[in-house]
C-alpha positions as MATLAB code, in Angstrom:
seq = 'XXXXXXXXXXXXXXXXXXXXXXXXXXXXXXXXXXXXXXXXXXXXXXXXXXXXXXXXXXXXXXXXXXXXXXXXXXXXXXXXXXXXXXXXXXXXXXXXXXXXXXXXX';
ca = [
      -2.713   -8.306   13.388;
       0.171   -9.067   11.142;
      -1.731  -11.653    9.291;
      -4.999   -9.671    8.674;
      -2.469   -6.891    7.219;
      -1.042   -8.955    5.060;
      -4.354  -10.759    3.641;
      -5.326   -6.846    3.112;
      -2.293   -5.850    1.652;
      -2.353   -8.398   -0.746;
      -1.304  -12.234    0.158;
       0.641  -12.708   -3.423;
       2.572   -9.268   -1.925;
       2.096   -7.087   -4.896;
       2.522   -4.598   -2.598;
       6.358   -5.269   -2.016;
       6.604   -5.888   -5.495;
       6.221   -2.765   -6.459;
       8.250   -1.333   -3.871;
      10.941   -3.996   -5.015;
      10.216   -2.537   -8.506;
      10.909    1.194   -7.410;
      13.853    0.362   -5.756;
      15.439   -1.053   -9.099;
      14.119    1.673  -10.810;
      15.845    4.078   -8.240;
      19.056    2.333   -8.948;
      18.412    1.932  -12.418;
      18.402    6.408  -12.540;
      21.117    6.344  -10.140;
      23.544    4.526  -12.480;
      22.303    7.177  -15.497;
      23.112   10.033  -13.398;
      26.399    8.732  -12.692;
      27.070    7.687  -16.242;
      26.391   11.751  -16.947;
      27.429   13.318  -13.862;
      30.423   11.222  -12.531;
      31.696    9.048   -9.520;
      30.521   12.201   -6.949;
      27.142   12.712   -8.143;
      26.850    8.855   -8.327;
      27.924    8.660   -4.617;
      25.215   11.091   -3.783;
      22.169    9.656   -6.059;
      23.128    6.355   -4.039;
      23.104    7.822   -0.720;
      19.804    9.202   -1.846;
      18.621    6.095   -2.905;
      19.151    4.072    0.030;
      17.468    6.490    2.007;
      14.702    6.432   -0.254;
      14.662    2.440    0.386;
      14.782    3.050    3.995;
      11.788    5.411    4.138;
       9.616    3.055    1.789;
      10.596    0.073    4.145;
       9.308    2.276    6.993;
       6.118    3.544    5.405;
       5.070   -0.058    4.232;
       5.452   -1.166    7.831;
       3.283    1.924    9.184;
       0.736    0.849    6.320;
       0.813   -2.510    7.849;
       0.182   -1.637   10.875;
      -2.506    0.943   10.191;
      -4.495   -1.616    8.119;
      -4.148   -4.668   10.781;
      -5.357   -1.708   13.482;
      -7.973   -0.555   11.304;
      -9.297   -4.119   10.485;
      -9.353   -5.010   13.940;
     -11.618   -1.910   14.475;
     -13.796   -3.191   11.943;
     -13.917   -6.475   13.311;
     -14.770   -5.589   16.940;
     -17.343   -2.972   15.467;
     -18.876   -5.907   13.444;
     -19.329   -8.385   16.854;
     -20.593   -5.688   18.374;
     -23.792   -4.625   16.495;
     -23.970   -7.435   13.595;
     -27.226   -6.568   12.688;
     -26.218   -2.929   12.279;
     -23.293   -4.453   10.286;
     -25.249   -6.208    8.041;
     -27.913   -3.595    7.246;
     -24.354   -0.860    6.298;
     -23.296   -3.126    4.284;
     -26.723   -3.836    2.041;
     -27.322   -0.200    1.909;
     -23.551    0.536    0.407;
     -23.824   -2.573   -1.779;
     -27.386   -0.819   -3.516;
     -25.453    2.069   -3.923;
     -22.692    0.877   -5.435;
     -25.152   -0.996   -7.717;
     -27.057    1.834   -8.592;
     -23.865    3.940   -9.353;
     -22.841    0.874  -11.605;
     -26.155    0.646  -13.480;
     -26.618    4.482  -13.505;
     -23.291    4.450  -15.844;
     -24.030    2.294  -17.958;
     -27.087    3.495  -19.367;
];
């Protein structure tokens, strides 16, 4: 399941590069504020930080998990009735053709 969750998520891991990028950015504030506020507020916005870090870490995993779940699901639902499957999946794809060609006329 890991490895379907991280083809969803993005193989090149943009994902965690973004989260990398908030982090910095996190620290980035937290070295303003202390400029301003001093060594106790600087304490603080760092404490804050690495929580911050911490609960990021932990929802990226639950994402993870959710999509490798979820595309499992998919994939058992798709063995199941492929003919079904395939029919869905023509119907959305003329929808999403017609919304497409509806805008831009």
């Amino acid at each position: 399941m890991a490895d379907k969750s991280h083809a969803l998520l993005g193989e090149d891991g943009e994902l965690r590069a973004q989260i990398e990028g908030l982090r910095r950015d996190i620290s980035a504030i937290a070295g303003v504020v202390g400029d301003i506020a001093g060594p106790a507020a600087r304490k603080r916005v760092a404490a804050a930080a690495r929580e911050l870090g911490k609960e990021t870490g932990s929802a990226l995993s639950d994402a993870e998990d959710y999509v490798g779940e979820t595309a499992g699901a998919v994939e058992d639902a798709i063995r199941e009735r492929p003919v079904q499957s395939a029919l869905l999946a023509f119907g959305v794809g003329i929808l999403v053709a017609k919304l497409f060609l509806s805008k831009r006329n």
